[in-house]
N, C-alpha and C positions, 0 to 999 in steps of 0.2 A: 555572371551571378544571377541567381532566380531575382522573380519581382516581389516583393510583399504582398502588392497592392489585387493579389490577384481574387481575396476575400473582402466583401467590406465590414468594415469594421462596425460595430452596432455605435450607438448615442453614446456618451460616455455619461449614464445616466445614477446619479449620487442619492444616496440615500439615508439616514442614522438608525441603529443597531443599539438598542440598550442593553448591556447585562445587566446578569440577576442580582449583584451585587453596584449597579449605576455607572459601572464603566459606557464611555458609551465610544462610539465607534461611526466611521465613517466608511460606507460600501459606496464602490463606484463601481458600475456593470462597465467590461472591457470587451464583450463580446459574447455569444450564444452559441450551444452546440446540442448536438441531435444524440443524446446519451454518453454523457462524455463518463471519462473510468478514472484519467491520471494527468499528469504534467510533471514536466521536468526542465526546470532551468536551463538553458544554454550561456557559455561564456559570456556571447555580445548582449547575456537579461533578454533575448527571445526566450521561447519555451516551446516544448513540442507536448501537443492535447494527444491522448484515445479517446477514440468513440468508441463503444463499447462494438458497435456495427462492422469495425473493421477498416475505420478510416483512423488516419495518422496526419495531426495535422500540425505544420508551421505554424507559429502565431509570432506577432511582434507587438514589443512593449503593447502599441497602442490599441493591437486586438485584430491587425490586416491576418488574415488567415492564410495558406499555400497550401493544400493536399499535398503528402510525401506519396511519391512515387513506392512499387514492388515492395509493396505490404504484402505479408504471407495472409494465403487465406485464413480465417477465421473458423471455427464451428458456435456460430450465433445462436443465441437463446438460452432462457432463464439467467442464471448467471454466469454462462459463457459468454466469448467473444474475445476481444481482444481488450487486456485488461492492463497491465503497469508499463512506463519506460522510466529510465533512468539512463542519464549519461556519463558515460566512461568518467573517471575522476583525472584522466589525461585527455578529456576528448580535446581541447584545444590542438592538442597535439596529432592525438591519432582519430578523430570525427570517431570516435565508434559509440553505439548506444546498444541497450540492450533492452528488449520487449518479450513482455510476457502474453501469450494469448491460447485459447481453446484448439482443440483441436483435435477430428474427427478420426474414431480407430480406423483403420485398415479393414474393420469386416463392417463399418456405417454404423455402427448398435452401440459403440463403445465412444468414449470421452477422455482427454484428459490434459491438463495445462502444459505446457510447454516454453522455454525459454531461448530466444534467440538473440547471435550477436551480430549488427547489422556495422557498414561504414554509413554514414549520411554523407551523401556527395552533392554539394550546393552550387558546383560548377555548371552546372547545364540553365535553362531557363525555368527548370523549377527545382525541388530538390527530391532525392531521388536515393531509395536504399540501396544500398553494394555491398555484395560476399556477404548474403543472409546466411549464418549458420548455425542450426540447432546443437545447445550445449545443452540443455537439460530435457526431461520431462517427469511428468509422473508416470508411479508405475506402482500398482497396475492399471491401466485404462479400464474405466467400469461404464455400466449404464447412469443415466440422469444427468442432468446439465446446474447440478449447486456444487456447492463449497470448492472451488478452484482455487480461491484466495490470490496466489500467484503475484504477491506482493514482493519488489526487490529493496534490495539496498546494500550499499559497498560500505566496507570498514572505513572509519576516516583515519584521514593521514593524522602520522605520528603516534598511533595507539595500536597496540599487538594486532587487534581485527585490520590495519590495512590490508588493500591488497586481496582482501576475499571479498565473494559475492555472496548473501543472504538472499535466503528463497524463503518464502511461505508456501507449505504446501497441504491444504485446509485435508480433511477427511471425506470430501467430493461423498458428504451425506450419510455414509457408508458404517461411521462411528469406532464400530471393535478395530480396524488397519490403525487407528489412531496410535495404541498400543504394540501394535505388531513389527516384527523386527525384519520384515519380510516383503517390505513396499513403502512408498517417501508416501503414503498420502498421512495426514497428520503431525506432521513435523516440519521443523524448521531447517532447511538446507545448508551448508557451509563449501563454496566449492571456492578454488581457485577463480581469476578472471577468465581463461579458455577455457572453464567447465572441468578441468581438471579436479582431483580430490583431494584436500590436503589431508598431508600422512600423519600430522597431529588431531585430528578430529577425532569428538569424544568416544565416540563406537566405533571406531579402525578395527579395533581388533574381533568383533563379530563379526567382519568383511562383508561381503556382497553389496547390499544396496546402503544397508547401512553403514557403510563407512561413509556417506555423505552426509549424516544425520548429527545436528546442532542440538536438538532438543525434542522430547518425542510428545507426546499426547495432549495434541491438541487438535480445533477444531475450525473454525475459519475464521483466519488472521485474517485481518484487511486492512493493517496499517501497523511498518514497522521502521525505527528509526536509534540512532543512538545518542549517549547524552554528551557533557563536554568528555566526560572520566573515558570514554570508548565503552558504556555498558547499552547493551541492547535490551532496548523495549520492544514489546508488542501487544497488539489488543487484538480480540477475538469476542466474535459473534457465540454469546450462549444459545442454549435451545427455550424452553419461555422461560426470557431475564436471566440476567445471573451472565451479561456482558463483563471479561476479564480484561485488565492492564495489568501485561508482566514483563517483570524484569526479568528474561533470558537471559540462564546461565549456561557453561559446557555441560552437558549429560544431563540438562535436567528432563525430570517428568512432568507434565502440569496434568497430568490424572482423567483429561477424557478419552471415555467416557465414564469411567470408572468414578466421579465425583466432579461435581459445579454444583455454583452456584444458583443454579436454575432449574430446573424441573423438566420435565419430558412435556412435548405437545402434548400430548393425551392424558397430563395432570399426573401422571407415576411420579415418587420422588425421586431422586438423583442422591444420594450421600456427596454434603458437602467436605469442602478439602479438609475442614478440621478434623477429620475422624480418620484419615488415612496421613499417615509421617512422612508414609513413599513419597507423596506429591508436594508440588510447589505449589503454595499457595498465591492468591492473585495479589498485587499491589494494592488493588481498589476491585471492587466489584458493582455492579449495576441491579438492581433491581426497582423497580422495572427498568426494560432495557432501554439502552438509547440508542442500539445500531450505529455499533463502531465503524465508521472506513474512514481511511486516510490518515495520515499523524505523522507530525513533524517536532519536532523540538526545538524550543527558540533558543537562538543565539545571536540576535540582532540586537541592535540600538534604538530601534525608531520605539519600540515597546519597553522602554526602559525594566518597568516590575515584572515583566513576563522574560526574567533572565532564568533558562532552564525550564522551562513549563514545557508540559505537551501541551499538544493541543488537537484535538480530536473530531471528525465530523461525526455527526448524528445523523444517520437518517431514519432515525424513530422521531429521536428527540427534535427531528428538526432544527438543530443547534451546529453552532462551533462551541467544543466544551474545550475548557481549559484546566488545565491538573497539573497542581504542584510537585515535584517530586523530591522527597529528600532521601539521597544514595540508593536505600532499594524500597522504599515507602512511596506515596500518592495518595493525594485526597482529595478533589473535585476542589473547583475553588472559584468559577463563577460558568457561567453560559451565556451564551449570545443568540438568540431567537433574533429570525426572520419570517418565520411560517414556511422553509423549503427543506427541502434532504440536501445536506450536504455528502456529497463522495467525498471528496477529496482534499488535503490543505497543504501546502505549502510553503515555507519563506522562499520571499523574491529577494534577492540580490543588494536592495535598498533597504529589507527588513522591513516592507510591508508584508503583511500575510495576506495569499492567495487562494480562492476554494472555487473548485468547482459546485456546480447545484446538478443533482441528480436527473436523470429523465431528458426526454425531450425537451428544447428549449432551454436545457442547462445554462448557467448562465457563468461565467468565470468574471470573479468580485475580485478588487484589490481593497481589503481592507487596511485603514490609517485611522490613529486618535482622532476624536472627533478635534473641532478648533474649539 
């Protein structure tokens, strides 16, 4: 078996977290990373980090670190690189995990996100990926290195969604593909676990690429999860403000570019969703923005009144936001300031919640009730 101990672990240094409504909170730093992107639980409550750089890293409870072994290369920069993992909902059984990351066209000029499904093999003296194989991408590969989103998440057991895999696949900056029935950038993916299509998905019958297609026009998802009922959320980055949390349904539309709540960089309006019927409107909307990434929805204990909430990183807001949700409604309901970007949040296993902190020097927090 590998060693943990091959990282050291930072100070286990404690801190308190007021929200905006006096909840207050206790942060403890478990460890530090060089642009970290995601995390994902393992059985024995380890977890395995991305660095956005193209490292894949071990961690245990107390923060010892391991680099994984035959990580696929990366195409690093702006918001490329190597961005989500998520572990098989059998991996106990079968070690398999699956990573999202960038990756460089064939002619060097081109981009586009990609999905892989790996074994973790913890046999040897470190740990180490086996049988990497690419089950998705986008298409088409375009120029510029934004909107990859490339967020996953599997159906949970017991609800119709088991058993498939959810993609985000942002609009890679590009806008009009959002709409178009002729390339995954913009939309939400639905595949089998080998990558396969299921032959119930809501566009089957327009065939081609779009028979992978969950939900269409949208713009970069960065945090997708479901509730107890098996209904999927997601949130997505507006252009200025006009950040969405939706409740994804089969076939819906959510209208970009075609209407948000936000306005074009260059101050043009945008027609908000109320004036078009076609589109889904958002749950909750942001303005100003709070730079959505990461979102998980509680189902623990240790947060007793946080039963069903999302809960959201800000890297505007600089917060952990929390939002109430009732069936397909949301309305903000307190914030947690530290002064950093959070990426990413998670529940850990014991129903503490875990985020990472954006940027170099990212720092992975296990927040608990303050005493």
């Amino acid at each position: 078996m590998f060693c943990l101990a091959a990282g050291a672990a930072s100070a286990a240094a404690a801190f308190e977290i007021r929200g905006s409504e006096g909840t207050r909170l206790e942060a403890r730093e478990i460890a530090t990373f060089d642009g970290p992107w995601a995390m994902t639980f393992l059985p024995d409550a380890s977890m395995l980090v991305t660095e956005q750089r193209g490292r894949l890293l071990h961690v245990s409870p107390a923060g010892e670190t391991t680099p994984v072994g035959n990580v696929p290369e990366v195409a690093y920069g702006g918001q490329g690189g190597l961005g989500d993992v998520v572990a098989d909902p059998d991996f106990a059984d079968n070690g398999l995990v699956y990573l999202s990351h960038a990756r460089m066209g064939a002619d060097g000029d081109t981009r586009g996100g990609v999905v892989v499904r790996a074994r973790l093999d913890v046999s040897g003296e470190a740990p180490v990926l086996r049988e990497v194989t690419e089950l998705w991408r986008q298409q088409p590969f375009v120029s510029g290195s934004g909107h990859f989103s490339h967020r996953l998440a599997f159906g949970p057991t017991d609800t119709p969604q088991a058993g498939y895999l959810f993609i985000t696949s942002g609009d890679r900056q590009k806008q009009t593909p959002a709409q178009a029935m002729d390339g995954n950038l913009g939309k939400v993916v639905r595949l089998n676990t080998d990558g396969s299509v299921p032959e119930d998905n809501p566009f089957a019958e327009a065939g081609g690429v779009a028979e992978q297609f969950y939900s269409i026009g949208h713009r970069n998802l960065l945090g997708i999860d479901f509730d107890a009922d098996g209904g999927l959320w997601a949130h997505e980055m507006g252009p200025a403000h006009g950040d969405e949390l939706n409740r994804v349904v089969a076939g819906g539309n959510y209208g970009w570019p075609e209407v948000s709540e936000g306005d074009h960089y260059s101050g043009r309006s945008i027609p908000v969703h109320d004036t078009r019927d076609a589109f889904e409107p958002p749950a909750v909307a942001w303005v100003p923005s709070i730079g959505p990434a990461g979102l998980t929805i509680y189902d623990g204990g240790t947060f007793s009144d946080w039963q069903g909430d999302a809960l959201i990183g800000g890297l505007v807001a600089e917060a952990l936001v929390r939002v109430a949700l009732d069936g397909a409604e949301a309305r903000e309901v307190e914030r947690y300031e530290w002064g950093e970007r959070v990426r990413e949040v998670e529940q850990g296993p014991d129903g503490a919640i875990w985020v990472l902190e954006d940027g170099a020097g990212g720092r992975l927090l296990r927040l608990m009730p303050a005493a």
